[in-house]
C-alpha positions in Angstrom: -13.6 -0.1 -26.1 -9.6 -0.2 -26.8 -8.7 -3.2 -28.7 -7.1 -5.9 -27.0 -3.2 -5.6 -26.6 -0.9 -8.1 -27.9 -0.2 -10.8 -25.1 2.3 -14.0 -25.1 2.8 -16.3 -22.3 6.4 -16.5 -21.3 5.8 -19.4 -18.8 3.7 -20.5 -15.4 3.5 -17.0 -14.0 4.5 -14.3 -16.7 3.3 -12.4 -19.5 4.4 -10.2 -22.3 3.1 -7.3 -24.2 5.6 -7.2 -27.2 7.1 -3.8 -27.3 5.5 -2.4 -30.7 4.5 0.7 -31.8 5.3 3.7 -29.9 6.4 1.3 -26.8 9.8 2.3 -25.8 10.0 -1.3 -24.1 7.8 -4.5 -23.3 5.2 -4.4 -20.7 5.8 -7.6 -18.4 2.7 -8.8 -16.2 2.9 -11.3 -13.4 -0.4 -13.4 -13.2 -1.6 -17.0 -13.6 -3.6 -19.2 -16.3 -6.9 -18.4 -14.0 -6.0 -14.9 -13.4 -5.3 -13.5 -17.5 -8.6 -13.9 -18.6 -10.6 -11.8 -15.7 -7.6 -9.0 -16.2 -8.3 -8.7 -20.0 -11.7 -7.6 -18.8 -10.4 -4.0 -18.5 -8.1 -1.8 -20.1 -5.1 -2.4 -17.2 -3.3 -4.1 -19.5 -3.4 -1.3 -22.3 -2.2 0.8 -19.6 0.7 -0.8 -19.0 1.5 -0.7 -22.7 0.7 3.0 -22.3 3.2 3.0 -19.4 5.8 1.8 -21.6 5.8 4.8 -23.6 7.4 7.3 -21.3 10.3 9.1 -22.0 13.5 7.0 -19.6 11.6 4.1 -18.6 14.2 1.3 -17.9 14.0 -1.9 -17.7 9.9 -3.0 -18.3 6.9 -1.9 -17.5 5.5 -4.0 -14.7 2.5 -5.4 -13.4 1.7 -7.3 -10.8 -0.9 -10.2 -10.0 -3.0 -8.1 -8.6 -3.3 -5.7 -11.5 -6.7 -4.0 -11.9 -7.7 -0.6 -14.2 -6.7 2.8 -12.6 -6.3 6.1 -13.2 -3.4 6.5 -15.9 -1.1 3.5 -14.5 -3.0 0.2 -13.8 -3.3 -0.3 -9.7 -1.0 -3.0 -9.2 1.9 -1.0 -11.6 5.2 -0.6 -11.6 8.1 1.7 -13.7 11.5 3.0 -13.0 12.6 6.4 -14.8 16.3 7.6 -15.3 17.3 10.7 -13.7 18.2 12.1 -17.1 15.6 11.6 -19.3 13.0 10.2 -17.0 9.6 11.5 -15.9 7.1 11.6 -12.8 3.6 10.7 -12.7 1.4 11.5 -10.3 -0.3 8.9 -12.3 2.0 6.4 -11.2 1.5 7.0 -8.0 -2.2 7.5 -6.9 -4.6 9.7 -5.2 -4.2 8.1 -1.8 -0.3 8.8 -1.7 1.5 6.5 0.8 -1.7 4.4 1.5 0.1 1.3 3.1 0.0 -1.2 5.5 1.5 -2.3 8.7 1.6 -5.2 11.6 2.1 -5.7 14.9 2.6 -8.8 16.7 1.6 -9.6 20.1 3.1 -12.2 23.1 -0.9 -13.2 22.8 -2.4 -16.6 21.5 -5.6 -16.4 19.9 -7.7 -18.3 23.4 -6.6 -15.6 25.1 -8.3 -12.6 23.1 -11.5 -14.3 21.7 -13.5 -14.0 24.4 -13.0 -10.2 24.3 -12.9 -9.7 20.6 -16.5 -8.0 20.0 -15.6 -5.7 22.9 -11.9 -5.0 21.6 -13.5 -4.0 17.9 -15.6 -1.8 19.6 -13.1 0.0 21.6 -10.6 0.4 18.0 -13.9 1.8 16.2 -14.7 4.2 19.1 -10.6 5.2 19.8 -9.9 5.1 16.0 -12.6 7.9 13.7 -13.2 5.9 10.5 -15.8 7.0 7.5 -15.4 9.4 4.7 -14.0 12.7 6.0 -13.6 11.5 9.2 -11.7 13.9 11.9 -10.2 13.9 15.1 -11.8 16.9 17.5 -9.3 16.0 20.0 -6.3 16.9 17.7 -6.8 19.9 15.1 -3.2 20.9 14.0 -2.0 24.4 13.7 0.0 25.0 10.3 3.4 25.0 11.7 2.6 21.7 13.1 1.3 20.6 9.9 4.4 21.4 8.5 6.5 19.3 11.0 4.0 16.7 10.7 4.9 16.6 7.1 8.7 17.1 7.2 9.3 14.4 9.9 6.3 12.1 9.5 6.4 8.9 11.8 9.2 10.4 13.5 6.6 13.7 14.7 4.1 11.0 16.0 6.9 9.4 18.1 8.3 12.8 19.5 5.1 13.3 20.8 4.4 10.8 22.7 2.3 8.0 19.9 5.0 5.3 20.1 8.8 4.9 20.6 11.7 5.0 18.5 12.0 1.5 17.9 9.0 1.4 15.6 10.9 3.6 13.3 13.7 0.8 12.3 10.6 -1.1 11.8 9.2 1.5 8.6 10.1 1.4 5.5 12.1 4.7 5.4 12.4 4.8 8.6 8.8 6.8 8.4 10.3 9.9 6.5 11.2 10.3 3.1 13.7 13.1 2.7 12.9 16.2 0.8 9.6 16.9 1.5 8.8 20.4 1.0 5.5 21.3 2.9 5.4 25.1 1.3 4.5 23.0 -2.0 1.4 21.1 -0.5 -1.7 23.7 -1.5 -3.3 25.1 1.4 -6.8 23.3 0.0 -4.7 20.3 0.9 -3.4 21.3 4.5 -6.8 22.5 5.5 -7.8 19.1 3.7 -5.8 17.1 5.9 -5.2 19.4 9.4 -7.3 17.5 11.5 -7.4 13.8 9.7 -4.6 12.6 11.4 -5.0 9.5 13.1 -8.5 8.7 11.4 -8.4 5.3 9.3 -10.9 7.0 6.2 -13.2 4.8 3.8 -13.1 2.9 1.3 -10.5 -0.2 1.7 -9.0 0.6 4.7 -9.4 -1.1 7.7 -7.9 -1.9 11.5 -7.6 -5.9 11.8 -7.2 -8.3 14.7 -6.2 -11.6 13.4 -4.3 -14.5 14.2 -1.4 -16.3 12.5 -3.3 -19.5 10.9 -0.5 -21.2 9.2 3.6 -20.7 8.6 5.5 -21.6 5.7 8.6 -21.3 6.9 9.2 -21.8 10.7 12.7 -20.1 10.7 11.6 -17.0 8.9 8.8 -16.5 10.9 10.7 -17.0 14.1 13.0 -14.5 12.6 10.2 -12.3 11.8 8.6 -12.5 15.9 5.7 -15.2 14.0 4.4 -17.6 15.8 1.1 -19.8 15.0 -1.9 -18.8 16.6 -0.6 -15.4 17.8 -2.9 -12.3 17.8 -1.7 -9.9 15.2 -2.9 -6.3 14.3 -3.1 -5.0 10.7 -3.3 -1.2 9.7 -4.2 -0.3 6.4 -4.3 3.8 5.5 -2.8 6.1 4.0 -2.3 10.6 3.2 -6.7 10.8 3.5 -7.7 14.4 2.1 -4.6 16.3 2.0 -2.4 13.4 -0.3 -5.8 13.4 -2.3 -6.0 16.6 -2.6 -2.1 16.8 -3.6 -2.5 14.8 -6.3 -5.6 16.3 -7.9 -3.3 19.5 -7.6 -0.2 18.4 -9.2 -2.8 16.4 -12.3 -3.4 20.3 -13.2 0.5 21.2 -13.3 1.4 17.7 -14.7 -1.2 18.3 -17.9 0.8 21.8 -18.9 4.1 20.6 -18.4 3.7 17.6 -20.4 2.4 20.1 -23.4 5.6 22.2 -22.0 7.9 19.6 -22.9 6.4 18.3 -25.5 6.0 14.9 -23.7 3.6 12.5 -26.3 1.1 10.7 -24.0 -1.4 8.3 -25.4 -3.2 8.6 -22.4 -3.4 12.1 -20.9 -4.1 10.7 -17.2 -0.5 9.8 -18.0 0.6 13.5 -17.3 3.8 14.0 -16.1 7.0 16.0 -16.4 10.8 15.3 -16.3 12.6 14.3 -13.2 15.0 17.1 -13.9 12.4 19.9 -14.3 11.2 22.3 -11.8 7.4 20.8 -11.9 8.6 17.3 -11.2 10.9 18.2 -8.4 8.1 20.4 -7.4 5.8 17.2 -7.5 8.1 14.7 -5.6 8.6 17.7 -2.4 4.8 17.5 -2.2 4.3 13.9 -2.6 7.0 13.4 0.3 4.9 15.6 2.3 2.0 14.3 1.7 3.7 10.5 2.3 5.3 11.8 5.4 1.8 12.9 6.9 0.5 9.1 5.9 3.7 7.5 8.0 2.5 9.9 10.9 -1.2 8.6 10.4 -0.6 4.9 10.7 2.1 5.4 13.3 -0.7 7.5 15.5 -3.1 5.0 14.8 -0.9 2.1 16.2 -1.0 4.5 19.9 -4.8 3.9 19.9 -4.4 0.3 18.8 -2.2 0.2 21.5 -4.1 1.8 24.1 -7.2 -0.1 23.0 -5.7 -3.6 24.0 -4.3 -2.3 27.3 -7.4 -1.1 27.9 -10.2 -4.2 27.3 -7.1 -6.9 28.0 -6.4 -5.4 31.4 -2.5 -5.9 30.1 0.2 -3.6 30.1 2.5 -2.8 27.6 5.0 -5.4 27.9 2.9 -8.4 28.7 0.9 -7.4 25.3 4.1 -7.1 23.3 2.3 -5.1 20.6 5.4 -4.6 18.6 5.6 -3.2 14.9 6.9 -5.8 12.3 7.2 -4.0 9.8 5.4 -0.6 7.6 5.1 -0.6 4.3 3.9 2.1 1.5 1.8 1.0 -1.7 1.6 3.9 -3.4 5.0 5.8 -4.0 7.3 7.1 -6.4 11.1 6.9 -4.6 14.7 7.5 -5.8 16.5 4.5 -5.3 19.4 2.3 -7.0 19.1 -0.5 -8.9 21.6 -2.0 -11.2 20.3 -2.3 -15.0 21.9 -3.8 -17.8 25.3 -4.2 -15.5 25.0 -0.8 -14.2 24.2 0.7 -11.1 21.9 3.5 -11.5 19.9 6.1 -9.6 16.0 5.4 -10.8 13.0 7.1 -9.7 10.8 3.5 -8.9 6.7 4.3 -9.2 5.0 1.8 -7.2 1.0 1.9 -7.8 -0.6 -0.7 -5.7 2.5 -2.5 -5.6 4.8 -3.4 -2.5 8.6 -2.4 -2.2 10.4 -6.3 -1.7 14.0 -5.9 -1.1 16.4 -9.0 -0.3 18.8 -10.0 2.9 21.8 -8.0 2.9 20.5 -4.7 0.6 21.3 -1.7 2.5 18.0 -0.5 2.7 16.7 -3.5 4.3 16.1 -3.0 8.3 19.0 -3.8 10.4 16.6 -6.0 12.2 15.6 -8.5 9.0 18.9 -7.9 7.1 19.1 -12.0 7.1 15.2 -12.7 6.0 14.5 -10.1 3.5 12.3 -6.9 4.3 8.9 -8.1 5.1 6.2 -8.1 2.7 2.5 -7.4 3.9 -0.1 -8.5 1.6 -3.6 -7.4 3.3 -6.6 -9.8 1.4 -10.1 -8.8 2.3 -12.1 -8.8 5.4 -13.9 -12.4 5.3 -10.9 -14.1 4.4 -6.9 -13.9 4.9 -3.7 -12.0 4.3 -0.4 -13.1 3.9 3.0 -11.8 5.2 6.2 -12.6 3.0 9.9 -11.4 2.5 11.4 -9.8 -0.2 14.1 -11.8 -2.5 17.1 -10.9 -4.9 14.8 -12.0 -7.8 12.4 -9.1 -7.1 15.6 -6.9 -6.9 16.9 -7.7 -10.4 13.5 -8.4 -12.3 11.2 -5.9 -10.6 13.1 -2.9 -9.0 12.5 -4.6 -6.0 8.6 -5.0 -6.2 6.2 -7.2 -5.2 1.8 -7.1 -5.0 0.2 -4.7 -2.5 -3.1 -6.8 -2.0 -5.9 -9.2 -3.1 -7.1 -6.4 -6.0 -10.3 -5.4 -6.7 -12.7 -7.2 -9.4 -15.9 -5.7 -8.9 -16.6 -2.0 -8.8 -17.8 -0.4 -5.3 -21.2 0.1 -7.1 -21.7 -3.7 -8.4 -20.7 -4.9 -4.8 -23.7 -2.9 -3.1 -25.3 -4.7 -6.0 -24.2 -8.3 -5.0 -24.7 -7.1 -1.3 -28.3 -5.9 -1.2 -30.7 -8.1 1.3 -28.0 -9.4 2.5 -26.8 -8.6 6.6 -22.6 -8.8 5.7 -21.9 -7.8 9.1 -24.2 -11.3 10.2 -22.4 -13.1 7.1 -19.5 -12.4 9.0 -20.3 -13.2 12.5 -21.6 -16.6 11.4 -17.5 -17.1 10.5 -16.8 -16.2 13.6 -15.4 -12.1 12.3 -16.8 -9.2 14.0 -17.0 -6.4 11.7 -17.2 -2.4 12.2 -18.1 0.2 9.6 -18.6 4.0 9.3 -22.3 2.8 7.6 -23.7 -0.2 5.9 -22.6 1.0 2.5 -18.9 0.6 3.8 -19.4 -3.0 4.6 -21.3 -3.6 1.8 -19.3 -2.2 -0.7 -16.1 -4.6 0.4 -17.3 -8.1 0.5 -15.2 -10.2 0.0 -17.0 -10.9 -3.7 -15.4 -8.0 -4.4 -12.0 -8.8 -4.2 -9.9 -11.6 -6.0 -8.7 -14.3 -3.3 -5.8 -13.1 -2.5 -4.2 -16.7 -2.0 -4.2 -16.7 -5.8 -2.2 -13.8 -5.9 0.5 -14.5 -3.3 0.9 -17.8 -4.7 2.0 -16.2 -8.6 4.4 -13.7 -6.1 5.7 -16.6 -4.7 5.6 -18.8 -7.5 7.5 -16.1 -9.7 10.3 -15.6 -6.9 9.5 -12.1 -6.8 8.8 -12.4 -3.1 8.3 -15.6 -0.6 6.1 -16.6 1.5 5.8 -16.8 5.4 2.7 -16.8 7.0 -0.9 -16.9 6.4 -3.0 -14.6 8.7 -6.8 -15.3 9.7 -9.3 -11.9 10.5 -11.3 -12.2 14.0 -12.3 -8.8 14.2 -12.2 -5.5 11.6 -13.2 -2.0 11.7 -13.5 -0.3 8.5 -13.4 3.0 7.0 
């Protein structure tokens, strides 16, 4: 085991790795008293000291409350690269590119759905393929249409017919980043990924029907379409095989070109290569893709949702009002500006398990929210809640505009079957008054609740930092998971 980095307190919600060594700058990690101690239990924290040796890195290297160990950057991590000198990680990224999250509102109140719930979960888990390597028989894609898929992203899903336009000034990008280059994506991955769209896949991610339990602030959630007691729908999902699969490919390329430009990593799951280099060009053209195709995935997804409440509500679609609030990616690497030092500068921003939170009035913010702040969605864990919050001018100047992705995992998949055996979950869950829908009992299992920090912890060091704010706290009545 690594020996423990160097940590000081800086106040209520911050702490400091000391920039030492071969550290081109300090690491910086949002958490509380409570929190520090269960995060020193890994090696997240050397990573983001690892982080903070890349060549360009501006500004810190981040982390945020709900930091956990992953693979080269911690999940939860954040760093900004100069053009000029600046790398790409896939590292810094993840293998699930793009996995994010969404909600929709509804005009319903939580009366009017509960007596239906069970049958409602059943329709999304029969509408909506979930499980490891789960496919759609009803939609295979040819290439070309693979390609388009991956080019225009949630704008593909709504051309053909799986929502409307308006659900795209509701995306973070509007659904497509630009310069995807599907010719760059493997054909392992295509075939990976040709007919996964519109499945929800394992592990974390999950369809939720909930209901808004409490608000924070009455005149941003008014702003936002909140309003207590309404009937909300989560998605959480990302790329499934073919971003996987894009990522394992580029590891492979990454690894040489580091050695190419004789880039120093103390960690070699840090591979990367310079922004201005054919490989990480290369790297970000695929990772578009491969984000594009997860834009189109949740966008499909929200048709079935759709047509899923229609269908056991007896409602159509203006009476159900299932409207998207907002989309957000987790796990990105974007160009962007941000001013640094007094300067405004054009940064490549890696987001690991770490939400985008811009301010009122930034340009990139949807027309729609441009007085509350792009809406933050913070998913916790099945048996308990999730939050939704806005992003705030003290995230733009202390953390590229970043906030926390999630509750964050502290127990492996493998010690939560541990802590789950002889117990029924899915009757654990019932008894709360949640109906719950996995691929397998091993799904369930593996995602107790146990398993994840509570997430109120982590939105209330977000909060408490200023890095985002909060709005509303959402209950679960009903899940299908991957």
């Amino acid at each position: 085991m690594a020996p423990q980095v160097k940590l000081r307190q800086v106040d209520e919600y911050r702490w400091e790795i000391p920039r030492e060594g071969k550290m081109r700058t300090r690491g910086l990690i949002f958490a509380s008293q409570k929190m520090i101690s269960k995060i020193q239990e890994d090696q997240s924290l050397q990573q983001v000291a690892n982080v903070a040796t890349l060549p360009g890195i501006e500004g810190a290297s981040l982390a945020m409350p709900d930091i956990h160990w992953g693979y080269g950057f911690p999940i939860g991590g954040v760093a900004a690269f100069n053009l000029e000198e600046g790398v790409v990680s896939p590292g810094g990224v993840g293998y699930d590119i793009n996995c994010g999250v969404r909600l929709l509102r509804t005009n319903l109140q939580r009366p009017e759905v509960e007596p239906s719930i069970e049958e409602l979960v059943n329709t999304l888990f029969r509408n909506i393929p979930s499980g490891l390597g789960s496919r759609r028989k009803d939609l295979k894609l040819s290439v070309p249409t693979l390609h388009e898929v991956m080019r225009y992203g949630a704008a593909w899903a709504v051309k053909n017919g799986y929502g409307d336009k308006d659900d795209l000034a509701h995306i973070e990008a509007q659904g497509q980043i630009s310069g995807a280059d599907p010719e760059l994506v493997s054909d392992f991955a295509k075939d990976r990924g040709k007919d996964q769209l519109g499945t929800l896949g394992s592990g974390n991610h999950f369809v939720e029907v909930g209901y808004v339990l409490d608000l924070y602030d009455d005149d941003l959630a008014y702003k936002l379409g909140l309003f207590r007691d309404q009937i909300t729908v989560i998605v959480h999902t990302g790329s499934r095989g073919l971003g996987h699969q894009v990522c394992d490919d580029y590891i492979k390329v990454m690894l040489k070109a580091a050695q190419k430009y004789g880039i120093e990593l103390p960690d070699r799951q840090l591979c990367c290569a310079p922004l201005s280099s054919p490989e990480g060009k290369q790297y970000l053209a695929a990772m578009a893709a491969a984000a594009n195709f997860a834009f189109a995935n949740r966008q499909m997804i929200t048709h079935w949702v759709r047509e899923s409440c229609q269908q056991v509500l007896q409602m159509g679609p203006k009476d159900l009002g299932l409207e998207l609030v907002y989309d957000v990616a987790h796990n990105i690497a974007k160009i962007e500006e941000h001013r640094v030092n007094g300067k405004t500068k054009k940064l490549c921003v890696h987001r690991k398990g770490a939400t985008r939170a811009f301010p009122p009035g930034h340009p990139e913010t949807p027309a729609a929210y441009q007085k509350t702040g792009q809406p933050v969605l913070i998913p916790g864990d099945m048996g308990r809640y999730s939050f939704v919050l806005v992003g705030t001018e003290q995230a733009l100047t202390e953390t590229f505009g970043s906030t926390c992705h999630g509750a964050g995992r502290e127990m492996s998949r493998h010690a939560a079957m541990k802590v789950a055996k002889g117990r029924n979950i899915v009757r654990e869950l019932a008894a709360q008054g949640i109906v719950v829908r996995g691929a397998g009992r091993g799904t369930i299992d593996e995602e107790i609740s146990e398993a994840y920090k509570d997430v109120e912890e982590v939105v209330e060091v977000a909060h408490g930092a200023g890095i985002s704010k909060k709005v509303a706290k959402l209950k679960p009545l009903g899940v299908i998971k991957g």
